[in-house]
N, C-alpha and C positions, 0 to 999 in steps of 0.2 A: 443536428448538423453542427456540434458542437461539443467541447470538452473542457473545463477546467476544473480544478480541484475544488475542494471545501476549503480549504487552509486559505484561500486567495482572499482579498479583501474585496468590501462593499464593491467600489467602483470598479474594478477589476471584472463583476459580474454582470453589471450593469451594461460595460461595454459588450462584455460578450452577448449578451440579450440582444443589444442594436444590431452586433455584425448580424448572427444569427437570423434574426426579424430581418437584414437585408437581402437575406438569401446567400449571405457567404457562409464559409465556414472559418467556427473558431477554433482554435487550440489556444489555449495556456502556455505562455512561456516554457515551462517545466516539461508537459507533457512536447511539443515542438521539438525542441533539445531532445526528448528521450527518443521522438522519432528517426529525425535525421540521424542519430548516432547508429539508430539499426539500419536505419536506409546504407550506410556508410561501410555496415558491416562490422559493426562493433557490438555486439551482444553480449560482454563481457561486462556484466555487474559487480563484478569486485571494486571495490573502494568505494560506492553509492550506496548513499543512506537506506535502511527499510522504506522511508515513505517514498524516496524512488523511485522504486523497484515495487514493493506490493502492490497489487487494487487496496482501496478505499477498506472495502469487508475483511482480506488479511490482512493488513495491519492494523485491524481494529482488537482480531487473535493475537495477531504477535505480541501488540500492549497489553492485553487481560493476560495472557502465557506472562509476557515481563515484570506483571503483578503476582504472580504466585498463587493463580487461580487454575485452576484443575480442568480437563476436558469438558467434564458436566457443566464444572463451574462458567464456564466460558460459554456454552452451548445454552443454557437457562438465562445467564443475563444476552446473549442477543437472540434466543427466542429459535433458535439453531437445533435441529437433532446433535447428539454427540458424534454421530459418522459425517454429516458435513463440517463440523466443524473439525475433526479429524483429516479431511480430505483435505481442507484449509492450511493447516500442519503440516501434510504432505507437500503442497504446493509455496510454502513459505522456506521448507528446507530449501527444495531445489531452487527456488528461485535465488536464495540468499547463500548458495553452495554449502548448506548444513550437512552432515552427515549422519547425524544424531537429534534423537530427539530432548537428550541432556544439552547439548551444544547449542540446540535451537534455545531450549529455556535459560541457557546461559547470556545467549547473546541478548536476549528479548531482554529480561533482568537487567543488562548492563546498561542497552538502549534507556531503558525507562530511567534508572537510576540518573542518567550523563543528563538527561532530557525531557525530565518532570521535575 
């Protein structure tokens, strides 16, 4: 009955345990916002960051992709076949309006570089 990211801090989850345990429902700030903006009819992901925009497991690809690790490479450190983690790739272009799988490792690469 509830959702917030990993990235959030301690108490941040804390609270969201209590709502939850009261029987409400939580959202995350971040995730709220992502909602209402599709309730609103705004589906249009351009200028939003990857973590945005991906689940939690594709942008965990995008960042191994922005490391210069390879489909296997990627699929062996999270314990992934190489076809889901390929499917992964699939779903990180379009959602990030990629059209290339050069373009996807270009931006992932840049991400990491601006944000490690």
């Amino acid at each position: 009955m509830g959702y917030i990211n990993k990235q959030e801090a301690t108490d941040q989850l804390i609270d969201a345990i209590h709502t939850v345990l009261n029987g409400r429902v939580f959202l995350s700030s971040q995730m709220t916002d992502c909602m209402l903006q599709r309730a609103a009819g705004n589906l249009n992901s351009l200028g939003q960051s990857p973590e945005q925009i991906l689940s939690d497991r594709e942008f965990e690809v995008f960042e191994l992709i922005g490391r210069g690790l390879a489909i296997r490479e990627v699929a062996a450190r999270l314990h992934l076949s190489s076809k889901t983690v390929e499917r992964y790739r699939e779903n990180i272009k379009e959602k990030l309006h990629v059209k290339s799988a050069t373009d996807l490792v270009r931006r992932a690469t840049q991400w990491v570089l601006e944000n490690t």
